[in-house]
N, CA, C and O atoms as CSV, one atom per row, in Angstrom:
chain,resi,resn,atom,element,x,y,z
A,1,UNK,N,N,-28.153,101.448,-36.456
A,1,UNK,CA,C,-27.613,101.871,-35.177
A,1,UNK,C,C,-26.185,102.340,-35.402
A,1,UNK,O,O,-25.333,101.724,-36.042
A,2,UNK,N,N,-26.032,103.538,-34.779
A,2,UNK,CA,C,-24.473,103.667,-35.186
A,2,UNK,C,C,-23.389,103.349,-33.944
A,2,UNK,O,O,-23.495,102.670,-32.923
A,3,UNK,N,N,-22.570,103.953,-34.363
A,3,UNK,CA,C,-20.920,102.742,-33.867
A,3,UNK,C,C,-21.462,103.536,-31.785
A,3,UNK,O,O,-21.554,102.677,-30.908
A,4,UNK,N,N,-21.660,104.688,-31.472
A,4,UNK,CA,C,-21.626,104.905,-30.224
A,4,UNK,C,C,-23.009,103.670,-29.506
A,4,UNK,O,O,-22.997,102.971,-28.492
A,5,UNK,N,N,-23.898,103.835,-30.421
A,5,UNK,CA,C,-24.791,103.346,-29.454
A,5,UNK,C,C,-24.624,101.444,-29.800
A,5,UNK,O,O,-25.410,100.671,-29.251
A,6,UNK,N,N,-23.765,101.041,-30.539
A,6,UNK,CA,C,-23.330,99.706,-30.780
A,6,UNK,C,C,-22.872,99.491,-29.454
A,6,UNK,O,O,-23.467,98.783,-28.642
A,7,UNK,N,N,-21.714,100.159,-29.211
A,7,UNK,CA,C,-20.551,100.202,-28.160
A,7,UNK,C,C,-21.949,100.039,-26.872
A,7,UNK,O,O,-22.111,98.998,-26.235
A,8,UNK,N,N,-22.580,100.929,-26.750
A,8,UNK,CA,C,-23.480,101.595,-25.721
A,8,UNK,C,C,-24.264,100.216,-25.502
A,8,UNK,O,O,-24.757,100.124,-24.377
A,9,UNK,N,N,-24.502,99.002,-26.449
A,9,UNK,CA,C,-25.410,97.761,-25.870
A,9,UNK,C,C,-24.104,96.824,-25.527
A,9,UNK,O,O,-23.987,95.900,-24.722
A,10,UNK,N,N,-23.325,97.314,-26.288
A,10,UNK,CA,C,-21.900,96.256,-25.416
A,10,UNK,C,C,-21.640,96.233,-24.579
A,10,UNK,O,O,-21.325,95.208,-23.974
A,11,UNK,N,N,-21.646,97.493,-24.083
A,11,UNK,CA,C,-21.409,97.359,-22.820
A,11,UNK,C,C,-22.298,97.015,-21.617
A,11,UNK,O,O,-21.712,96.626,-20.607
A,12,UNK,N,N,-23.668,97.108,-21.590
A,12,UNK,CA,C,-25.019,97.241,-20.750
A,12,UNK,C,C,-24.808,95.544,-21.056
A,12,UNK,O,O,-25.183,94.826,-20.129
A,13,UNK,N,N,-24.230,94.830,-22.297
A,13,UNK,CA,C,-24.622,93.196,-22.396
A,13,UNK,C,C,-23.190,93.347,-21.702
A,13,UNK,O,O,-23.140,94.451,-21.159
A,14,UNK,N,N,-22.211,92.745,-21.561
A,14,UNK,CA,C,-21.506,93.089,-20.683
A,14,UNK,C,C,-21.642,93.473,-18.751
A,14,UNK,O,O,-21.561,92.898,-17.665
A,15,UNK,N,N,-21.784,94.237,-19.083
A,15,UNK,CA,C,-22.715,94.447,-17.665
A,15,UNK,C,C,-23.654,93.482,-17.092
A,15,UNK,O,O,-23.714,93.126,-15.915
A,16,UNK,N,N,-24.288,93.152,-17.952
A,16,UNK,CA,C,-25.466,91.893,-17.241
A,16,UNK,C,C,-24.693,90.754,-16.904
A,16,UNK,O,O,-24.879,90.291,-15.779
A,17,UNK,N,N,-23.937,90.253,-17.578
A,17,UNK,CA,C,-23.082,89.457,-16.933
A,17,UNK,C,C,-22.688,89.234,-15.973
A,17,UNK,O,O,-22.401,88.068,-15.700
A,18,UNK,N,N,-22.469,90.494,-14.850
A,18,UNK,CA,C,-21.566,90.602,-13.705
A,18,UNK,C,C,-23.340,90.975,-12.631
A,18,UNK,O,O,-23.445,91.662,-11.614
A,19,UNK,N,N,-23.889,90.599,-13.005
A,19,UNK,CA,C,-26.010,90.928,-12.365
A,19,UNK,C,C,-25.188,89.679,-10.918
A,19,UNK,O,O,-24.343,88.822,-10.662
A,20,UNK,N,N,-26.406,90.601,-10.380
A,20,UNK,CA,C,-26.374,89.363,-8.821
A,20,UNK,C,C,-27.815,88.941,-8.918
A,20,UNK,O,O,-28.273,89.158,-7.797
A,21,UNK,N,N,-28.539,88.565,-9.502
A,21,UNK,CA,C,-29.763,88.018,-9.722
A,21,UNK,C,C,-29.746,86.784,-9.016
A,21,UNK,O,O,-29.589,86.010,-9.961
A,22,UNK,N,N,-29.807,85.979,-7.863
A,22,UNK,CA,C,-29.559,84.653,-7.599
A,22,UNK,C,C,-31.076,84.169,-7.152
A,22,UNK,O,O,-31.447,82.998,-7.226
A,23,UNK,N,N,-31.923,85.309,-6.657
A,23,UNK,CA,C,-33.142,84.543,-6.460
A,23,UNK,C,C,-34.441,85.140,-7.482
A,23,UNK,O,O,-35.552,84.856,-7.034
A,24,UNK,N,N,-34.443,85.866,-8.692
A,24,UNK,CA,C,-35.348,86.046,-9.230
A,24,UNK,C,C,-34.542,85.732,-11.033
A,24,UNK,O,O,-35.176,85.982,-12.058
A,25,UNK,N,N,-32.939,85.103,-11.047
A,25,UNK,CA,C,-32.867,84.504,-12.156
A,25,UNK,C,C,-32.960,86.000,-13.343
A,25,UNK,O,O,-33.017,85.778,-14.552
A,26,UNK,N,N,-32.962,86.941,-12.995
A,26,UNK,CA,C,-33.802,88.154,-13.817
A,26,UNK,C,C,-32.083,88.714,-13.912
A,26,UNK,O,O,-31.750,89.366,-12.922
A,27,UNK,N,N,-30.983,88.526,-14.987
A,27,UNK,CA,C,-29.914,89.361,-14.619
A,27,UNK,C,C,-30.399,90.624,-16.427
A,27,UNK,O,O,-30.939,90.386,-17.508
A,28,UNK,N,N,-29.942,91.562,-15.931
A,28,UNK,CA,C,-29.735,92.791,-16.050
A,28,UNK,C,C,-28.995,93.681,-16.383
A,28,UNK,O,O,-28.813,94.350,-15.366
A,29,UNK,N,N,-28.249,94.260,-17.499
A,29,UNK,CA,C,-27.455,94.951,-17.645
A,29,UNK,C,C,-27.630,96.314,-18.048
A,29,UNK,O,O,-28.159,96.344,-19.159
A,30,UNK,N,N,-27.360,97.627,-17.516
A,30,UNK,CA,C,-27.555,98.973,-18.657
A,30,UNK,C,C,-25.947,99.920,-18.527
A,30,UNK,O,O,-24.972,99.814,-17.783
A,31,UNK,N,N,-26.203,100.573,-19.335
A,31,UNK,CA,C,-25.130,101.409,-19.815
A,31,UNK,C,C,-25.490,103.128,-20.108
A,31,UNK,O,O,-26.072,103.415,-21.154
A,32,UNK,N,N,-25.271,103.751,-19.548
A,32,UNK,CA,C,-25.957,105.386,-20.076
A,32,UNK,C,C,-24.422,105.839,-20.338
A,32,UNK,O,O,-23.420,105.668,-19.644
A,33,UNK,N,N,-24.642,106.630,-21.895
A,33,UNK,CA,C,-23.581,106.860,-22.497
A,33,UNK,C,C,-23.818,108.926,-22.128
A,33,UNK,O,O,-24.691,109.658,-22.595
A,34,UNK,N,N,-22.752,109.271,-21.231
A,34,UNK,CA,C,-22.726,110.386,-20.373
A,34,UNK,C,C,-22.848,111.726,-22.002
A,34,UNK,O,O,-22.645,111.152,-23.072
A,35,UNK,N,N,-23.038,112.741,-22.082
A,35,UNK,CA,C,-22.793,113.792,-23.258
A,35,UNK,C,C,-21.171,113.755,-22.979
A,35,UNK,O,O,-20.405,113.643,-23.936
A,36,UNK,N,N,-20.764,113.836,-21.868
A,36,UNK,CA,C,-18.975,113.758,-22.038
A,36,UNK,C,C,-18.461,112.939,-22.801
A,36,UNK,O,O,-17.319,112.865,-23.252
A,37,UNK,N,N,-19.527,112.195,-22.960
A,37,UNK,CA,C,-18.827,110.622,-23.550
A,37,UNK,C,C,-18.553,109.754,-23.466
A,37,UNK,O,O,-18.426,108.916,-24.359
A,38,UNK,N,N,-18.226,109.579,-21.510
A,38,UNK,CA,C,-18.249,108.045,-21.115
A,38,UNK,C,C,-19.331,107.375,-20.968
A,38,UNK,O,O,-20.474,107.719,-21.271
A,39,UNK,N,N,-18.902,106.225,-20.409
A,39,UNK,CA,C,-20.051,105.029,-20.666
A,39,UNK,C,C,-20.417,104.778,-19.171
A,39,UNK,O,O,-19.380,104.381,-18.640
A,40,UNK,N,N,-21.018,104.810,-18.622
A,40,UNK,CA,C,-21.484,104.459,-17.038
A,40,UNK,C,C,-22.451,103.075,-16.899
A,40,UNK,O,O,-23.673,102.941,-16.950
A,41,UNK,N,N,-21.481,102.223,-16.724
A,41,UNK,CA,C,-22.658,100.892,-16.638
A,41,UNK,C,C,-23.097,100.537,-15.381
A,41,UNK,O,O,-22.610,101.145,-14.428
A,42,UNK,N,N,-24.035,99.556,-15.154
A,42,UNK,CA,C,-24.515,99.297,-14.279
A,42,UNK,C,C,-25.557,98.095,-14.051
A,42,UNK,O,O,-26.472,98.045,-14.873
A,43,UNK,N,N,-25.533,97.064,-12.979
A,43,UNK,CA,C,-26.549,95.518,-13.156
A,43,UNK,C,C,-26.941,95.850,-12.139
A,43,UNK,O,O,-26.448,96.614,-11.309
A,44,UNK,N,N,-28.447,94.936,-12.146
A,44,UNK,CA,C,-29.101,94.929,-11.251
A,44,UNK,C,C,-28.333,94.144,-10.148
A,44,UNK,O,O,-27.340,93.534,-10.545
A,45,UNK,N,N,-28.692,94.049,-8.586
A,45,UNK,CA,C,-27.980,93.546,-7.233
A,45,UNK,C,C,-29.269,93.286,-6.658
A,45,UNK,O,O,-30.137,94.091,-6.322
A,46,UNK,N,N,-29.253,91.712,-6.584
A,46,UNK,CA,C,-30.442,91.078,-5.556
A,46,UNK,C,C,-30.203,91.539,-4.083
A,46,UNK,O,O,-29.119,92.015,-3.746
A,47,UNK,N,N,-31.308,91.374,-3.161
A,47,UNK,CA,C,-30.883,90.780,-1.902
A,47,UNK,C,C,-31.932,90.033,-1.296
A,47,UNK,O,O,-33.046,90.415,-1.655
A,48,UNK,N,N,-31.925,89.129,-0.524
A,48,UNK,CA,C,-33.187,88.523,-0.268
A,48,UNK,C,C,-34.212,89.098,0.512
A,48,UNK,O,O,-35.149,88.390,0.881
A,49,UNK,N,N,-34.131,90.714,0.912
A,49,UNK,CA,C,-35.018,91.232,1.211
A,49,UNK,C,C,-35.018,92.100,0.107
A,49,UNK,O,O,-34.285,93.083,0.002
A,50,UNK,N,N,-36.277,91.530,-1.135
A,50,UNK,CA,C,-36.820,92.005,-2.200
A,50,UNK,C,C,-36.310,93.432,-2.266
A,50,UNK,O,O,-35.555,93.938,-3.096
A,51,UNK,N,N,-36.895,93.965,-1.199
A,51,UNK,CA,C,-37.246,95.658,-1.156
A,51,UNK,C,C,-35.785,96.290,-1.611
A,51,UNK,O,O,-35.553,97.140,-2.471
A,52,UNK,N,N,-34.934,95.621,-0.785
A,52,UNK,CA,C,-33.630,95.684,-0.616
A,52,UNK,C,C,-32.623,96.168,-2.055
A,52,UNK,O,O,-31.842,97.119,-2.024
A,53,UNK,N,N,-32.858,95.271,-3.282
A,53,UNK,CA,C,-32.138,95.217,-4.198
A,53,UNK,C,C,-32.672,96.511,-5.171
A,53,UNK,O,O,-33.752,97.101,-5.131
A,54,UNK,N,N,-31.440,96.732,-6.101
A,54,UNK,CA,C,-31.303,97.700,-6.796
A,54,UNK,C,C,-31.527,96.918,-8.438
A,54,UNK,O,O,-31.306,95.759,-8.787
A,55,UNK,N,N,-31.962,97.899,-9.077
A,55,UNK,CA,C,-31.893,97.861,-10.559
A,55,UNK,C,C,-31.080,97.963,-11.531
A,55,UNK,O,O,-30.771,99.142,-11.357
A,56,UNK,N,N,-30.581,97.693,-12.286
A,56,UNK,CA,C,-29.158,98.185,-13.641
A,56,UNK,C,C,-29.243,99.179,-13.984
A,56,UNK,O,O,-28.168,99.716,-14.249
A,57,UNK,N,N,-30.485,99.995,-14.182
A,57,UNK,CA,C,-30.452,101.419,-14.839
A,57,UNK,C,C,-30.203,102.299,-13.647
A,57,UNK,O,O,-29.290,103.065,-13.954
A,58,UNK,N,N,-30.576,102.503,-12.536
A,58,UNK,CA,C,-30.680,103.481,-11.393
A,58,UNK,C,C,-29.448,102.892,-11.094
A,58,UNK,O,O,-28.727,103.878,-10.938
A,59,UNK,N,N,-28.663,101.767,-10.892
A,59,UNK,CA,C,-27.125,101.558,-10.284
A,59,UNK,C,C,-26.491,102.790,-11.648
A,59,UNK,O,O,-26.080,103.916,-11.365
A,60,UNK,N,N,-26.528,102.461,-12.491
A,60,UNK,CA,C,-25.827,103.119,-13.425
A,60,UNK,C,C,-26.063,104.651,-13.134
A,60,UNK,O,O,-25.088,105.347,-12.851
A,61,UNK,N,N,-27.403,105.231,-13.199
A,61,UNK,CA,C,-27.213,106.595,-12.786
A,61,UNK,C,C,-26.961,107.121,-11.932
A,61,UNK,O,O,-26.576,108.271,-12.149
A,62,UNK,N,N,-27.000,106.706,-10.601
A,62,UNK,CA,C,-26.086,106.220,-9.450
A,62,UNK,C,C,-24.570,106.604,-9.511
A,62,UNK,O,O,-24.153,107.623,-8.961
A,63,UNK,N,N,-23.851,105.836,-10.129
A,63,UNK,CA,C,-23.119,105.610,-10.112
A,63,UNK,C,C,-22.443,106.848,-11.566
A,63,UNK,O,O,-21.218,106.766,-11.659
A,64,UNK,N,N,-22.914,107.587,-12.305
A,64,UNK,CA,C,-22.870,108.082,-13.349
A,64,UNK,C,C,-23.013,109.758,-12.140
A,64,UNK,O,O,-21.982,110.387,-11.907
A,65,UNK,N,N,-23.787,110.021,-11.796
A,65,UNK,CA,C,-24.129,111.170,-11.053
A,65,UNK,C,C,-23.110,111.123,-9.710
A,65,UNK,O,O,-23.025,112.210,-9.139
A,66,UNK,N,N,-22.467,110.222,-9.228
A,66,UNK,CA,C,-21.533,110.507,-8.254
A,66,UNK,C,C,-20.084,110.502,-8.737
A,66,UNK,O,O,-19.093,110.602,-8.014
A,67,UNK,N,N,-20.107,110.345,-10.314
A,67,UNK,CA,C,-18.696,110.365,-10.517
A,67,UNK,C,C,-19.003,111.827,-11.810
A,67,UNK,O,O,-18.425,112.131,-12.854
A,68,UNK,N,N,-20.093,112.376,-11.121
A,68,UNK,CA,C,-19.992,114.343,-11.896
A,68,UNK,C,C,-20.775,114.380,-13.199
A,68,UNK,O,O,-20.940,115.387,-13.887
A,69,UNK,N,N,-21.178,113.319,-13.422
A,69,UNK,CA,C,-21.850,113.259,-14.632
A,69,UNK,C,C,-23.849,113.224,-14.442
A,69,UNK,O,O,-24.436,112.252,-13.965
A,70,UNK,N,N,-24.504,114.398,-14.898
A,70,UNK,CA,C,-25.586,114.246,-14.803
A,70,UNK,C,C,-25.891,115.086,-16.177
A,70,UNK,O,O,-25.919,116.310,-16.052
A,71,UNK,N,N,-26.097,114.593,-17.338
A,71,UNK,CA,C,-26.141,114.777,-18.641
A,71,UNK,C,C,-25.774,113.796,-19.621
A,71,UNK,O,O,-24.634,113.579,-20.032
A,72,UNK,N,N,-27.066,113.097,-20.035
A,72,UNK,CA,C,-27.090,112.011,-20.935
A,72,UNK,C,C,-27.891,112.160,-22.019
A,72,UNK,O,O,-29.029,112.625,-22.075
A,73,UNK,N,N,-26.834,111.495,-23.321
A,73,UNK,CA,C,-27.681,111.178,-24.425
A,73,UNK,C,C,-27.897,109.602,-24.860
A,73,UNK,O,O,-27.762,109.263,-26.035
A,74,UNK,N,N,-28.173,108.858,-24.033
A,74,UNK,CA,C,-28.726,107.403,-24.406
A,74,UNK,C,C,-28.202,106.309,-22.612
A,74,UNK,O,O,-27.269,106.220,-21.814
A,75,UNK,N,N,-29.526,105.749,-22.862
A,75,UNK,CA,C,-29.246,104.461,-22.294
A,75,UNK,C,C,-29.475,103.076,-22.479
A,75,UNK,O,O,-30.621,102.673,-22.281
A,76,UNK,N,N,-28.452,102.137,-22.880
A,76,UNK,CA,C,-28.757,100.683,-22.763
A,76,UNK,C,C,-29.378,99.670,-21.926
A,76,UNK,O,O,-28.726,99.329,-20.940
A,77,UNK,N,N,-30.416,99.165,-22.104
A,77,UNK,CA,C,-30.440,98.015,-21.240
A,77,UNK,C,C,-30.525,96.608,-21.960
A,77,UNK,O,O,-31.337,96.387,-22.858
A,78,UNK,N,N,-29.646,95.705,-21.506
A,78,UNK,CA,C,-29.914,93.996,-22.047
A,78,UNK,C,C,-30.201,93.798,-21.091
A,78,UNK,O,O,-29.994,94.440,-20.060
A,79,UNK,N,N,-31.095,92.231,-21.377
A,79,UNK,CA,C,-31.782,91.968,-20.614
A,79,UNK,C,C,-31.379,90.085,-20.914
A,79,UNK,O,O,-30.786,89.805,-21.955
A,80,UNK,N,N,-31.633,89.336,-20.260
A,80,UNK,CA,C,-31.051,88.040,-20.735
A,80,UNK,C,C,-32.371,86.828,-21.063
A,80,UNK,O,O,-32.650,85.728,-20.586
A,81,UNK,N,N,-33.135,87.956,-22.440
A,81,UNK,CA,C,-34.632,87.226,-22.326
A,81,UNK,C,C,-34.801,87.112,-23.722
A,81,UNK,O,O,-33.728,87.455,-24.218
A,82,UNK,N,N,-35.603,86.804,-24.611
A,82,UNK,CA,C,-35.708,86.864,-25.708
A,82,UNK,C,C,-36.003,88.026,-26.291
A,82,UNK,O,O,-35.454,88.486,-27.293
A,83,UNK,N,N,-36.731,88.428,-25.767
A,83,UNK,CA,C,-37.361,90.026,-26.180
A,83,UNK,C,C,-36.702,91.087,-25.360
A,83,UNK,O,O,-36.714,90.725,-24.184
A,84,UNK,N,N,-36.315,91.877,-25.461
A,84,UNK,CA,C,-36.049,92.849,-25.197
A,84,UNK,C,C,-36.916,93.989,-24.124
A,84,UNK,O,O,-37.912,94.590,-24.527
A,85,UNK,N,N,-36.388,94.154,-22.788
A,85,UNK,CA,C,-37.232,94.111,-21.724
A,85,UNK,C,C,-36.883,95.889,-21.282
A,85,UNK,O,O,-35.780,96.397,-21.084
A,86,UNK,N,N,-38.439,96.632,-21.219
A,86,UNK,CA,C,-37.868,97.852,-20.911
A,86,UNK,C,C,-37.683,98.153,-19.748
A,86,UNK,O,O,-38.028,97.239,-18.999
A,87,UNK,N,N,-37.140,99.358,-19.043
A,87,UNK,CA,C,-37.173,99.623,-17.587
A,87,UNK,C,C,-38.547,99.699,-16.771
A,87,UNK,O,O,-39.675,100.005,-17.157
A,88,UNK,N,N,-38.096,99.336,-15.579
A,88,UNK,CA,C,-39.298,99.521,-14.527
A,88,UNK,C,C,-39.624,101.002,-14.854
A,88,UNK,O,O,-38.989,101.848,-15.482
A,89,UNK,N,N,-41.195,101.047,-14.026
A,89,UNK,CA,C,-41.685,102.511,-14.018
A,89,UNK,C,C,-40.667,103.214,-13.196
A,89,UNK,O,O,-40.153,104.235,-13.653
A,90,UNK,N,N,-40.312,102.747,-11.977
A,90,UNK,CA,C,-38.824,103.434,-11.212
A,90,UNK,C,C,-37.932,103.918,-11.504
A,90,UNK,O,O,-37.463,105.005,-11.167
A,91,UNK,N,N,-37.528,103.042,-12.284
A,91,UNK,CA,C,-36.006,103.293,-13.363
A,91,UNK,C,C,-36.324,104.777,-14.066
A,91,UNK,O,O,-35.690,105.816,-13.885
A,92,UNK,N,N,-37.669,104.542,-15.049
A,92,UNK,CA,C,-37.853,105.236,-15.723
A,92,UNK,C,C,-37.908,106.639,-15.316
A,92,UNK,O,O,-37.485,107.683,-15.813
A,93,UNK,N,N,-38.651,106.302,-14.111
A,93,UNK,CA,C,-38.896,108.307,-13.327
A,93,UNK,C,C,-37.488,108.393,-13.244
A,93,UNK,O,O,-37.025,109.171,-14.078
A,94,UNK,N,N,-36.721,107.892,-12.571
A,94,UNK,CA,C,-35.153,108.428,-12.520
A,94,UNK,C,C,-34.842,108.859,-13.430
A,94,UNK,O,O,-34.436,110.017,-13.515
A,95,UNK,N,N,-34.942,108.030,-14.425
A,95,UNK,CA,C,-33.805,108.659,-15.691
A,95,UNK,C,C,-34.704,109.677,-16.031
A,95,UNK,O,O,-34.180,110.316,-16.942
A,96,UNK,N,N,-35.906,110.189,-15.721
A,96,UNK,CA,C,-36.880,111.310,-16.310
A,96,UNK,C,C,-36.145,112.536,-15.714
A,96,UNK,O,O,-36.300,113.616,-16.284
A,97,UNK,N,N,-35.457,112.469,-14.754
A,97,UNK,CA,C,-34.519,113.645,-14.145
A,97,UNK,C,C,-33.604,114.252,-15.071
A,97,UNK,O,O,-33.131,115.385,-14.975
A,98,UNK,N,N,-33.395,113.427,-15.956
A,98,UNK,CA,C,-31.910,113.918,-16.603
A,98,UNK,C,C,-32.455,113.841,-18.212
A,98,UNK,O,O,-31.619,113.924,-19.112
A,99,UNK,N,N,-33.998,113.668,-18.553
A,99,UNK,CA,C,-34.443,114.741,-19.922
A,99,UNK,C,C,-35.170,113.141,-20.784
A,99,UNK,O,O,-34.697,112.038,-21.053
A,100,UNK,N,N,-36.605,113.844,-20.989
A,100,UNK,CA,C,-37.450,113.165,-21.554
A,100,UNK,C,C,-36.879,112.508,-23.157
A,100,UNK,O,O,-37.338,111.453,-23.593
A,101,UNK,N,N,-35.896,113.266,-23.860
A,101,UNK,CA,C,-35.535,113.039,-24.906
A,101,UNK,C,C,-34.625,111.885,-25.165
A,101,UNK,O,O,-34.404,111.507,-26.316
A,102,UNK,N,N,-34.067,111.289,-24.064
A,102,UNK,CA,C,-32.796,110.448,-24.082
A,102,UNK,C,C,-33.479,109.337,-24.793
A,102,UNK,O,O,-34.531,108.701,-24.739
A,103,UNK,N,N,-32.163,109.420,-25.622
A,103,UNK,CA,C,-32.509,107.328,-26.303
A,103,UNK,C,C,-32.677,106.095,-25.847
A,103,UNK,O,O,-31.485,105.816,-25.721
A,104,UNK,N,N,-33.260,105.107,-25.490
A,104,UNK,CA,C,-33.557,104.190,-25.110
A,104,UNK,C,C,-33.059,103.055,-25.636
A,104,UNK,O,O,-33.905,102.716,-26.463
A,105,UNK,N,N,-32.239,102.318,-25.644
A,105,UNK,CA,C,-31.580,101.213,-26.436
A,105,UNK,C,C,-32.204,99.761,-25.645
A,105,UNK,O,O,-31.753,99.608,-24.509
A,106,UNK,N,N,-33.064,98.825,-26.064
A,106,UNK,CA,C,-33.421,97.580,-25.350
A,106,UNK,C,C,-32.767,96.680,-26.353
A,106,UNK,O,O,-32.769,96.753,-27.582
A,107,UNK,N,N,-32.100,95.647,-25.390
A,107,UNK,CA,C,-31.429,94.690,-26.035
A,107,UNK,C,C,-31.648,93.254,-24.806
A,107,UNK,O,O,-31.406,93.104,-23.609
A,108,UNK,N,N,-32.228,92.408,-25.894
A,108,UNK,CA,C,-32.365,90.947,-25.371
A,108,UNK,C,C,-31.367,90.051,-26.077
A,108,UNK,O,O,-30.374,90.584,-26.572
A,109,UNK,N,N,-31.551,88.620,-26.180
A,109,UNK,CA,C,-30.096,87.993,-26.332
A,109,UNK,C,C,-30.510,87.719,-27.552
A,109,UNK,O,O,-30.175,86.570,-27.838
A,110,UNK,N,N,-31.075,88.232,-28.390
A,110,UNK,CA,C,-30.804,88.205,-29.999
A,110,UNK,C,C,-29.862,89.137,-30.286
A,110,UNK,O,O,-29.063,89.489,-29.418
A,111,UNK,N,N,-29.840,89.652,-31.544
A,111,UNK,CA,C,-29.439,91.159,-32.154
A,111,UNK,C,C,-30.386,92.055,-32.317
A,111,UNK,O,O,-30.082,93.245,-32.390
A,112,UNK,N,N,-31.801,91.603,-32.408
A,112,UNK,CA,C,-32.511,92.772,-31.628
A,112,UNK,C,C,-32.610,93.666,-31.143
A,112,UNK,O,O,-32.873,93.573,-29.944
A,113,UNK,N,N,-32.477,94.996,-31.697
A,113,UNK,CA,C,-32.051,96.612,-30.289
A,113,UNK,C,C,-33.249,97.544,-31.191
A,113,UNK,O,O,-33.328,97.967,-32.344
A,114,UNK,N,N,-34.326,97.602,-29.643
A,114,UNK,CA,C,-35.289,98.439,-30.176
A,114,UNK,C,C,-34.700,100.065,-29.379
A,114,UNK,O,O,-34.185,100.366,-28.303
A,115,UNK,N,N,-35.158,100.837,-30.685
A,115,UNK,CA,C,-34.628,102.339,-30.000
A,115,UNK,C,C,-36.224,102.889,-29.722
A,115,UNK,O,O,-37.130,102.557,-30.485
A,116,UNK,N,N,-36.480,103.850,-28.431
A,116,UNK,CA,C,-36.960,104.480,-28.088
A,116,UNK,C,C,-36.544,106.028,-27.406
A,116,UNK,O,O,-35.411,106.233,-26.971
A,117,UNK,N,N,-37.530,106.978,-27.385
A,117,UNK,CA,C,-37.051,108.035,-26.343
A,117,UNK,C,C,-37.697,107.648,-24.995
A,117,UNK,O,O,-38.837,107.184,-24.961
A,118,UNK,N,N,-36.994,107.835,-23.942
A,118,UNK,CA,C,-37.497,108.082,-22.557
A,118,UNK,C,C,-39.023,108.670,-22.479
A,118,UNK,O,O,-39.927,108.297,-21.731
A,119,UNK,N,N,-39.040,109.590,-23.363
A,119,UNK,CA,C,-40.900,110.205,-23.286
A,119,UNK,C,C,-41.248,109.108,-23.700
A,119,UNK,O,O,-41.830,108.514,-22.792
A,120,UNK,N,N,-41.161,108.144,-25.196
A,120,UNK,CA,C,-42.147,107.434,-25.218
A,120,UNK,C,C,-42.273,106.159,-24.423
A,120,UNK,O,O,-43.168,105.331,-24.592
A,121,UNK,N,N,-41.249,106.069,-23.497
A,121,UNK,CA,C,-41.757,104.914,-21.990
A,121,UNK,C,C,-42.391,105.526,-21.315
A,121,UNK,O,O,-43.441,104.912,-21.126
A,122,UNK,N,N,-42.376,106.446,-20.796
A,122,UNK,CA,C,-42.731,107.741,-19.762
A,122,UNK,C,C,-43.474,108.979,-20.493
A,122,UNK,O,O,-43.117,110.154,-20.410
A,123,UNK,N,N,-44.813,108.380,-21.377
A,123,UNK,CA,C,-45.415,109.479,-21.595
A,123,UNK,C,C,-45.804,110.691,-20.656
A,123,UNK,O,O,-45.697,111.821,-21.132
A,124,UNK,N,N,-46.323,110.511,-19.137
A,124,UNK,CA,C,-46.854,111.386,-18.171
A,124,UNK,C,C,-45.826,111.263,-17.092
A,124,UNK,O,O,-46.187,110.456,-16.236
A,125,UNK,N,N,-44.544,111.859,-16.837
A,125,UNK,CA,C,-43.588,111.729,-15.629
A,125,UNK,C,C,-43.915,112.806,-14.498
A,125,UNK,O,O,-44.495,113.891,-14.500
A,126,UNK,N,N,-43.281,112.019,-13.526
A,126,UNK,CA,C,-44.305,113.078,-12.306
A,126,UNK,C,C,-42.517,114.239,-12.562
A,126,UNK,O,O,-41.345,113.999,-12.851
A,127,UNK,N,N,-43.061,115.035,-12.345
A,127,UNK,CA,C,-42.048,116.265,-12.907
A,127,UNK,C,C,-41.903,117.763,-11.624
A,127,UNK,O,O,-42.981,118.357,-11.585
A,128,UNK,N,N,-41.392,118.065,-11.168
A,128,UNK,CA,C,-41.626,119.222,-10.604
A,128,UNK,C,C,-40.815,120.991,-11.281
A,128,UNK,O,O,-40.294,121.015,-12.396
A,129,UNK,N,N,-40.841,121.617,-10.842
A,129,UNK,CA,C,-40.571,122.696,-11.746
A,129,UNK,C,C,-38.775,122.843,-11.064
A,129,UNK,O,O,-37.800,123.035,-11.790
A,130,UNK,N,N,-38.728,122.721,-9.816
A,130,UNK,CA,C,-37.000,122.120,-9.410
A,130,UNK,C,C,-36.337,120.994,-10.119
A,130,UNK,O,O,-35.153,120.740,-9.897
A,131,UNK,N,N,-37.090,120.270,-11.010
A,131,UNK,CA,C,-36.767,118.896,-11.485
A,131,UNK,C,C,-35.578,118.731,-12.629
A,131,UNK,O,O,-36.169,119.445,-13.440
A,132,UNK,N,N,-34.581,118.422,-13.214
A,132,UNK,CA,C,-34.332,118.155,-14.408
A,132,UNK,C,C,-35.045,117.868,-15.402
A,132,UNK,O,O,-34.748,118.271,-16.526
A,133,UNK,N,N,-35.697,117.412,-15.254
A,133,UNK,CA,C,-36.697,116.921,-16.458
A,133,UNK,C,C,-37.370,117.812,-17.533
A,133,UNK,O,O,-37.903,118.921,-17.554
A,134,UNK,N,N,-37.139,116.950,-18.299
A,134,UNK,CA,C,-37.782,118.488,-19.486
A,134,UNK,C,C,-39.269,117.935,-19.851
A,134,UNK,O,O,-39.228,117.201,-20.838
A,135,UNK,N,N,-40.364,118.077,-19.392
A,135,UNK,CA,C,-41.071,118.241,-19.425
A,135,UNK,C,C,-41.749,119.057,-20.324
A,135,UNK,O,O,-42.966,119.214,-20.217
């Protein structure tokens, strides 16, 4: 793994830290490292109406796309489990907006960091021809 995408699980572990997980215990951290170069993190946020709460990866792109950035080459997620936990199917269509190729960094509380591309979580993404997605 090299030194950006090191930085790139530091920060997503980092991030989970600051998770509002209080009733599913599930905290959450990701990080999408922008092509500009910054780091856009983001934890999941409970609320006790299930429906209600948000995810770590979609807070992050969220939060990555309102501060001008919609162009990524990698995203982190830790997860605070043994294994290394990938994104929801949700998460995943989101980040399918911004290009099937992106790196996938999963990190659980070992040293463990499995790399994937976004296609291979999201072999079939629902895609439209207005879409980002590279399809």
């Amino acid at each position: 793994m090299d030194a950006k995408h090191e930085a790139l699980v530091a920060a997503a572990r980092a991030a989970m830290e600051r998770s509002h997980s209080p009733y599913s215990g599930f905290s959450v951290g990701a990080a999408l490292l922008g092509e500009d170069g910054r780091i856009y993190t983001g934890t999941n946020v409970e609320n006790a109406s299930f429906g209600l709460s948000m995810c770590a990866e979609r807070t992050a792109v969220f939060k990555a796309v309102s501060e001008g950035c919609t162009a990524f080459a990698a995203c982190a997620v830790a997860t605070a489990t043994d294994a290394p936990t990938p994104p929801c199917g949700a998460c995943r269509q989101v980040l399918a907006e911004f290009g099937l190729d992106m790196v996938i960094l999963l990190a659980g509380l070992d040293d463990t960091v499995e790399v994937h591309t976004l296609r291979d979580l999201l072999p079939r993404p629902f895609v439209t021809f207005s879409s980002g997605g590279d399809a």
